[in-house]
Every structure is written in C-alpha cells, then in structure tokens.
Backbone as CSV, one residue per row, in Angstrom:
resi,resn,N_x,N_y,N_z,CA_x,CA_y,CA_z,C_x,C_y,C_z
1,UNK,3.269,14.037,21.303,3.036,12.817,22.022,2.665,11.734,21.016
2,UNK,3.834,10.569,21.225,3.256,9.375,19.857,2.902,8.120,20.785
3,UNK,1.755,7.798,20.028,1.611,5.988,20.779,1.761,5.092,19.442
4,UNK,2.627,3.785,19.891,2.442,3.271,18.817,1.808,1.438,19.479
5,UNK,1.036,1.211,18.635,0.708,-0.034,18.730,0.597,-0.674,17.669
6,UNK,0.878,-2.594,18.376,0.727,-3.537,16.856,-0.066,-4.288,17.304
7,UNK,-0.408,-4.434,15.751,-2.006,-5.402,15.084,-1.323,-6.218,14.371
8,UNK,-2.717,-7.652,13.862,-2.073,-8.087,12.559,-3.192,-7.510,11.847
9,UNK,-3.135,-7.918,10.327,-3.660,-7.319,9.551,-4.382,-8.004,9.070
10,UNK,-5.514,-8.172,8.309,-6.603,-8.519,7.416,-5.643,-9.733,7.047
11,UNK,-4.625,-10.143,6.448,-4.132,-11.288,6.028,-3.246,-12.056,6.959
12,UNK,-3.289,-11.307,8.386,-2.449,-12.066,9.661,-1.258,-11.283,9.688
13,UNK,-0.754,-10.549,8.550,0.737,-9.601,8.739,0.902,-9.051,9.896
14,UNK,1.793,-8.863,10.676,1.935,-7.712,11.912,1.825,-6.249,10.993
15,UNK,1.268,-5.582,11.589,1.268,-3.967,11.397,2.014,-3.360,12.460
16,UNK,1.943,-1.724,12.228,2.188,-1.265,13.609,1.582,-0.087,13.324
17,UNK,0.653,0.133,13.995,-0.418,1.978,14.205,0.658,2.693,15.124
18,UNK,0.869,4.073,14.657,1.421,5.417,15.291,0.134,6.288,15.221
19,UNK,0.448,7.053,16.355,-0.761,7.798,16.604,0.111,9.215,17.376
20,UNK,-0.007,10.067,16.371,0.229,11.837,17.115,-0.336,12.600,17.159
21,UNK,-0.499,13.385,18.440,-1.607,14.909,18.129,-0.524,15.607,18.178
22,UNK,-0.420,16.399,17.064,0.823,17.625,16.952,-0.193,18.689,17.653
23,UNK,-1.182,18.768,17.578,-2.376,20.269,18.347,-3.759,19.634,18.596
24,UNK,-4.583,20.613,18.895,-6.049,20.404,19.599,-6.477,19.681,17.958
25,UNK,-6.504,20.288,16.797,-7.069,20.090,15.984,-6.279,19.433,14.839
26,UNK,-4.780,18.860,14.866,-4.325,18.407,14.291,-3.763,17.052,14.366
27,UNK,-4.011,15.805,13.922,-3.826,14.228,14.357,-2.967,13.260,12.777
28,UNK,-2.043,12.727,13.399,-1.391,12.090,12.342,-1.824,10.416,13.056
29,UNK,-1.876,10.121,11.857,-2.367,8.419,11.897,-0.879,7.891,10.854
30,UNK,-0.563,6.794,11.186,1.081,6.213,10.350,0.723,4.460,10.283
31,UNK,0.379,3.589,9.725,0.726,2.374,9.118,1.759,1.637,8.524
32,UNK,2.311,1.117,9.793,3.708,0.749,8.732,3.515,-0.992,8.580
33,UNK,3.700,-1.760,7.503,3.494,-2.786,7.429,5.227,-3.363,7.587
34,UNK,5.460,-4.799,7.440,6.412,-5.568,7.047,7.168,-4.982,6.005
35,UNK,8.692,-4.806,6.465,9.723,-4.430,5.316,9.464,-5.738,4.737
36,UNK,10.279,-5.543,3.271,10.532,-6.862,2.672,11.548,-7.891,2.666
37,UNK,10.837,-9.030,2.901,12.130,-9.832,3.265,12.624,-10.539,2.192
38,UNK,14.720,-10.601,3.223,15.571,-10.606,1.710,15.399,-12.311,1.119
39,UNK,14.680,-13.270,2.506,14.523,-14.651,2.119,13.629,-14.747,1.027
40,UNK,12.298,-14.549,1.000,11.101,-14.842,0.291,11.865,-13.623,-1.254
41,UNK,12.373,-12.865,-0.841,12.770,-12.094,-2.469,13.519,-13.291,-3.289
42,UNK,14.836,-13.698,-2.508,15.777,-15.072,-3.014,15.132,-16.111,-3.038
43,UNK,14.473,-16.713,-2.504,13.635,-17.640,-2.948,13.036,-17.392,-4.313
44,UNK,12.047,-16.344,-4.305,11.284,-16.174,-5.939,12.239,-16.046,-7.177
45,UNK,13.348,-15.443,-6.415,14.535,-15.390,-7.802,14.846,-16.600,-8.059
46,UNK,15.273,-17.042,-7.262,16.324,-18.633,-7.691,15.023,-19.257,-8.099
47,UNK,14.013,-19.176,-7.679,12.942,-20.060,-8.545,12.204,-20.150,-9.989
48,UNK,12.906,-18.232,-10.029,12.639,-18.238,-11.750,13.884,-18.326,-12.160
49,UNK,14.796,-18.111,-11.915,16.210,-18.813,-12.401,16.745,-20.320,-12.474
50,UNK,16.077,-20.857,-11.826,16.802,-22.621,-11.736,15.033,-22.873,-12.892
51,UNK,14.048,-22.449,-13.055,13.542,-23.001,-13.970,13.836,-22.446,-15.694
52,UNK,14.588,-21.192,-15.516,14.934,-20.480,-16.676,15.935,-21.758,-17.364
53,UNK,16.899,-21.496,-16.154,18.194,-22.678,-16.722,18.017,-24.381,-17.410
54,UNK,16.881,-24.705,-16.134,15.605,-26.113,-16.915,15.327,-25.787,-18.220
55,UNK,14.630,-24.562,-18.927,14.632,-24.429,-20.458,15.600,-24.280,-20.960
56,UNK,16.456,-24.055,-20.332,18.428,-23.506,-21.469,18.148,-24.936,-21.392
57,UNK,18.940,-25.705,-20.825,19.178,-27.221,-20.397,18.556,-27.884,-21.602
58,UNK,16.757,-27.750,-21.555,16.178,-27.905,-23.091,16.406,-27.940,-24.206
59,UNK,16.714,-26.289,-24.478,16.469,-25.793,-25.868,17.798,-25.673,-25.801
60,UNK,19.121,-25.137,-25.073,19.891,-25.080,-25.595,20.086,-23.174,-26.223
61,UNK,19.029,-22.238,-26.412,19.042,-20.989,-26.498,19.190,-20.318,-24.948
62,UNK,20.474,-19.464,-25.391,20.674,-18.543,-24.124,20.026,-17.445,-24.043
63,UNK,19.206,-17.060,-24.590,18.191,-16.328,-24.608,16.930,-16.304,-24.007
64,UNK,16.878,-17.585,-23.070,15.852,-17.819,-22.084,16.299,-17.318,-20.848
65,UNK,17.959,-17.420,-20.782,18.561,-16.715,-19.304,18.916,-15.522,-19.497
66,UNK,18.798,-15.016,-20.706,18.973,-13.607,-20.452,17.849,-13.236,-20.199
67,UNK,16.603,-13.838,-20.966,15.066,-13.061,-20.389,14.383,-13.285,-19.099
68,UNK,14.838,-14.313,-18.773,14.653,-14.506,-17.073,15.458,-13.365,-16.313
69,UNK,16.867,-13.603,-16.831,17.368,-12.485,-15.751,16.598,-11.066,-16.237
70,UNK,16.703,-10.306,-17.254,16.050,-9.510,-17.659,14.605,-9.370,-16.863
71,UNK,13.425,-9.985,-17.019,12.210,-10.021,-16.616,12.258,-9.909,-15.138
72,UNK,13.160,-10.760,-14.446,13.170,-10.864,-12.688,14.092,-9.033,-12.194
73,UNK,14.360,-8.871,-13.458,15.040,-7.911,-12.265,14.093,-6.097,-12.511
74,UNK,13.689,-6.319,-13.794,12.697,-5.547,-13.921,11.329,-5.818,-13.438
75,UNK,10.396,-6.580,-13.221,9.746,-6.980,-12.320,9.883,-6.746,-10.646
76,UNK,11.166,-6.386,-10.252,11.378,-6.124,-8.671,11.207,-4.826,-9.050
77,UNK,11.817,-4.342,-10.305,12.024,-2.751,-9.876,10.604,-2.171,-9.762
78,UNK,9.777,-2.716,-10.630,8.072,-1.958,-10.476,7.182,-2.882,-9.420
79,UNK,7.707,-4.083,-9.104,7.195,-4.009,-7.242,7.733,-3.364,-6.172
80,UNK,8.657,-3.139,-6.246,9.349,-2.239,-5.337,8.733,-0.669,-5.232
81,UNK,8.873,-0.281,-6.919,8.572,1.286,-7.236,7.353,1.606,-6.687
82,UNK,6.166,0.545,-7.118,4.667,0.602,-7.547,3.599,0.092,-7.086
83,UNK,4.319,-1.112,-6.250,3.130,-1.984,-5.362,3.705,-1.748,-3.847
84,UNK,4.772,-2.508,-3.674,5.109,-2.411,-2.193,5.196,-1.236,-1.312
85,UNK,4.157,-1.068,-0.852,3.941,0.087,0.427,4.643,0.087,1.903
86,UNK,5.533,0.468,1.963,6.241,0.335,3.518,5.336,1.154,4.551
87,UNK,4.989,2.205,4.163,4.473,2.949,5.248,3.053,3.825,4.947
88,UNK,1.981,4.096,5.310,0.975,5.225,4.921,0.606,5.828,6.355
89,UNK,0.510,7.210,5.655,0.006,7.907,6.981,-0.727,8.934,6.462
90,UNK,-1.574,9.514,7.899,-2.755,10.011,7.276,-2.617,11.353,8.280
91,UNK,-2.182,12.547,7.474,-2.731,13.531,8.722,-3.673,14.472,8.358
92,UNK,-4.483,14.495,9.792,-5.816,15.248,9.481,-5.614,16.117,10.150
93,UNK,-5.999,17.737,9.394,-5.876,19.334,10.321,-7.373,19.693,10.121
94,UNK,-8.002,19.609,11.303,-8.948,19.819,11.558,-9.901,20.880,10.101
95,UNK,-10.142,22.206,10.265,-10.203,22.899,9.080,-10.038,22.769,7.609
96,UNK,-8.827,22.294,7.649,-7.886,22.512,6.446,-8.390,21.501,5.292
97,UNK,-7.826,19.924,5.577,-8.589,19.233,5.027,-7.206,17.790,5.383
98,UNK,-7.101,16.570,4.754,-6.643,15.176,4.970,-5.501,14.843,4.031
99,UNK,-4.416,14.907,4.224,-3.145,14.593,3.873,-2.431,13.114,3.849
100,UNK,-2.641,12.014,2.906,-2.447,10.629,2.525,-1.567,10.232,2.033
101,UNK,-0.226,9.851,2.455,0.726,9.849,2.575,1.142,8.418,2.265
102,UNK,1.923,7.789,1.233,1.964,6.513,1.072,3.659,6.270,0.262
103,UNK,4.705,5.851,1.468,6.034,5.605,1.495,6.024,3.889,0.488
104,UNK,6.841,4.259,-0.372,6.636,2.479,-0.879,8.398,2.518,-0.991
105,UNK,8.697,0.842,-0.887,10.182,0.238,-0.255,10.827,0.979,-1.178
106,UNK,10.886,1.257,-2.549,11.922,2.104,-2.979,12.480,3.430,-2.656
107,UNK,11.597,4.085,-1.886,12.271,4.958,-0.962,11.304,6.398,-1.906
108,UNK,9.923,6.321,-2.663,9.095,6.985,-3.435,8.431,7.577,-2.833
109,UNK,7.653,8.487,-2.662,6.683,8.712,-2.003,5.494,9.473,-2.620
110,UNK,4.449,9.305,-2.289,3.123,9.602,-3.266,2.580,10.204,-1.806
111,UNK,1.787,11.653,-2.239,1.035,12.379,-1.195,-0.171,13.035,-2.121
112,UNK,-1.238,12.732,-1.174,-2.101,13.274,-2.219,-3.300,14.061,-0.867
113,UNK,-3.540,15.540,-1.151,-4.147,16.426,-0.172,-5.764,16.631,-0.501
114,UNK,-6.596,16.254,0.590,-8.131,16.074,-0.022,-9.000,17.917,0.885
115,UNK,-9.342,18.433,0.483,-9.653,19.322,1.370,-11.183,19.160,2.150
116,UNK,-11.300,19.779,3.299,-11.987,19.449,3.648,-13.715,19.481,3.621
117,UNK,-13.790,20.700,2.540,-15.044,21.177,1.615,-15.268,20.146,0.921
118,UNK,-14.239,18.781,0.440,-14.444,17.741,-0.533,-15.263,16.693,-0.234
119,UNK,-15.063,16.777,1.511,-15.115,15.460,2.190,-16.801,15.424,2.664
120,UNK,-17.012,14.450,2.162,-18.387,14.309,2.408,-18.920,13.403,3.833
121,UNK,-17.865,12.275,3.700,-17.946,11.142,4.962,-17.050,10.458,5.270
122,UNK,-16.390,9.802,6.115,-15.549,8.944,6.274,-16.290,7.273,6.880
123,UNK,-15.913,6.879,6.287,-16.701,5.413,6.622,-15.627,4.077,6.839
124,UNK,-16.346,3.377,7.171,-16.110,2.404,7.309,-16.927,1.376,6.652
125,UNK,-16.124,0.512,5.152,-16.560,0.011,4.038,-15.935,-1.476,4.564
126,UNK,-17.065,-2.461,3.401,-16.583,-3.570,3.847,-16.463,-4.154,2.319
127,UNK,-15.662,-5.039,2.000,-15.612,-6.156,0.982,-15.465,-7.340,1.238
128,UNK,-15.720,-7.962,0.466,-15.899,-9.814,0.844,-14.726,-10.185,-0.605
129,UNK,-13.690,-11.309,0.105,-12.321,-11.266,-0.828,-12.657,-12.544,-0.628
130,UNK,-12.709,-13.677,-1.425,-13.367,-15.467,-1.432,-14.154,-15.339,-0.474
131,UNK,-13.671,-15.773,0.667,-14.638,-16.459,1.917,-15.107,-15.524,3.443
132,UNK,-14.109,-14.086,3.005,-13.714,-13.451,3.720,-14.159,-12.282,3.729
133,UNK,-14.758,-11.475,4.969,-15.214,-10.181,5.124,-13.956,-9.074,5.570
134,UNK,-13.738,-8.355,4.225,-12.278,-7.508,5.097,-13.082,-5.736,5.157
135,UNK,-12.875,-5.519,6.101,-13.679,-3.877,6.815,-12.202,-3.067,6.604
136,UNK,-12.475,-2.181,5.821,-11.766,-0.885,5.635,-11.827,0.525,5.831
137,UNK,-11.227,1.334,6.036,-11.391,2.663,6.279,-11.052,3.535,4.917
138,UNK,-12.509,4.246,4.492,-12.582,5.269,3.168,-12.944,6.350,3.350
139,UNK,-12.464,7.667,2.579,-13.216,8.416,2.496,-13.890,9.064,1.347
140,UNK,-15.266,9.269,1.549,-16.276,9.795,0.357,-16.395,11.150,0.209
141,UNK,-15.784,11.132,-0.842,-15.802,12.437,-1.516,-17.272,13.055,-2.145
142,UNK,-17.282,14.324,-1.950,-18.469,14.894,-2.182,-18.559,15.158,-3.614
143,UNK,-19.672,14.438,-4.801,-19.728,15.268,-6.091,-20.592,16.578,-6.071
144,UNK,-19.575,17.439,-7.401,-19.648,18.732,-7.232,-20.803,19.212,-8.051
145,UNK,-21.414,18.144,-8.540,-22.503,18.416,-9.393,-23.869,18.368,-8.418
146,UNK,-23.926,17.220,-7.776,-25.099,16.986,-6.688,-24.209,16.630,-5.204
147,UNK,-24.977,17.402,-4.748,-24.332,17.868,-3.433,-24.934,16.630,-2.501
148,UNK,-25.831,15.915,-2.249,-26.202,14.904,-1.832,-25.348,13.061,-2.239
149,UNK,-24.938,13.383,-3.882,-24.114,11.974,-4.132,-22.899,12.263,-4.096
150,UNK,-22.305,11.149,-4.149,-20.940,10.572,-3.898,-20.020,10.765,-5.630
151,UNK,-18.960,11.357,-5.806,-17.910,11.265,-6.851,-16.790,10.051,-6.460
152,UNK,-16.479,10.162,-5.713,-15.246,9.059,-5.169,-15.090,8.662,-4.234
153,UNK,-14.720,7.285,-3.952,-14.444,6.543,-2.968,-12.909,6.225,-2.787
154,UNK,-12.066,6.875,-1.757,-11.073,7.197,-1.767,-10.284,6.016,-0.415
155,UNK,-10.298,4.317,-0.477,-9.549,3.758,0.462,-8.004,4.215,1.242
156,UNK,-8.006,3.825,2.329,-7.356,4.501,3.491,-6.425,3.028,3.660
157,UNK,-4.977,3.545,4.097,-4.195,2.107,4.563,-4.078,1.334,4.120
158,UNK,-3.864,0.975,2.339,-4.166,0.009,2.341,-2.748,-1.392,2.097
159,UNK,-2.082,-1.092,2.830,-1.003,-1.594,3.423,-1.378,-2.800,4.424
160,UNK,-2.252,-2.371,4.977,-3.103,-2.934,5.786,-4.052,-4.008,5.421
C-alpha cells in the first residue's frame, strides 16, 4: 500500500513524499525532488558561452572557447554525478536496522545500511541558513567508546 503526497520544500521546491508499509515492521519513506530542467541547464550554458566568446572577441585566443566548452561540460558531469539528487529513500525494518538510499540525475546510486544496535536517536535537528530556520530529519549514531555520547550525525533527505 503506497501514499504519495506533495510538499514544497525548505526553499519553496515542490517535493513529493511516498510512503509504504511492505509489513507490520517494515516502512519505506521515498523523496523525490524536481528533475532537472532542460531551460535553466541552457540558460547557464549559453551564459558561460556567449561570455567565453566576449573574451575570444577580446583577446583573440581560441583557447578561452575551448576552456569554456571544456569546463561547462565537465562541470555538468560532476553536478549531475555528485550533487544533484533526484530521489532519497529511507527504508526502515524494524529489527534489522535503516537503509538510505540516495538516486542522483545521472542515473548513480549511493546506499548506505545503518544497523540498528548503531542507532542511538532519531531527531529532529534544526539550522539557521542567513535569516532562516530550516528543521531537518537526522539520525544519531551511537559512539562505541561511550555508550551515552554521540559519534555521528547522519542527515536524512536532503533533497529536501
């Protein structure tokens, strides 16, 4: 059984929350933000390209449009690869332990499994970004040295 609902997000983006219970004790959580759009990509290109060509125009070295083109197209490939997150999801098996799941537009995927002996708390953390209070969902990992403090603070969604 899936429900899905949309939010916007901490910066006004539409989101969309999926929500499944595969069992009594097993729950998938899914975040999918905004694909990327092909306007705002062409826009940033032609904008480092029509100013690349402004320095040819200058100097007269074609070696400013090859490093523009060069720089713009390697630059997409590690936002694409490395920043842009299409999707995160989170499934939790009761026992077992929390499965963090983070799809980015190149089609990559990064999963990383926390068990549940690790997990110390799940909270709800806040940061202040300029003027702005943004509330997030983390989870605190238990250090293995003192069983009372915290080793890591592990943010949730952050697509979101």
């Amino acid at each position: 059984m899936a429900e899905e609902r949309r939010f916007l997000s901490a910066s006004g983006v539409p989101i969309a929350l999926r929500r499944r219970q595969h069992s009594a004790s097993c729950r998938e959580l899914a975040v999918r933000g905004p694909r990327l759009q092909l306007r705002s990509l062409s826009a940033a290109t032609s904008a480092v390209w029509l100013a690349a060509y402004g320095l040819f125009a200058l100097c007269e070295n074609s070696m400013v449009l090859s490093a523009a083109i060069f720089i713009t197209l390697i630059g997409l490939i590690i936002y694409l690869h490395f920043v842009k997150i299409d999707q995160e999801s989170l499934l939790v098996i009761g026992s077992l332990g929390i499965q963090v799941t983070s799809a980015y537009a190149s089609g990559k995927e990064s999963t990383t499994f926390i068990e549940m002996g690790h997990v110390k708390d799940v909270v709800i953390n806040e940061a202040i970004h300029m003027q702005k209070v943004i509330y997030y969902l983390c989870i605190l990992l238990q250090d293995p040295e003192d069983p009372q403090g915290v080793s890591e603070v592990v943010p949730l969604f952050q697509v979101s």
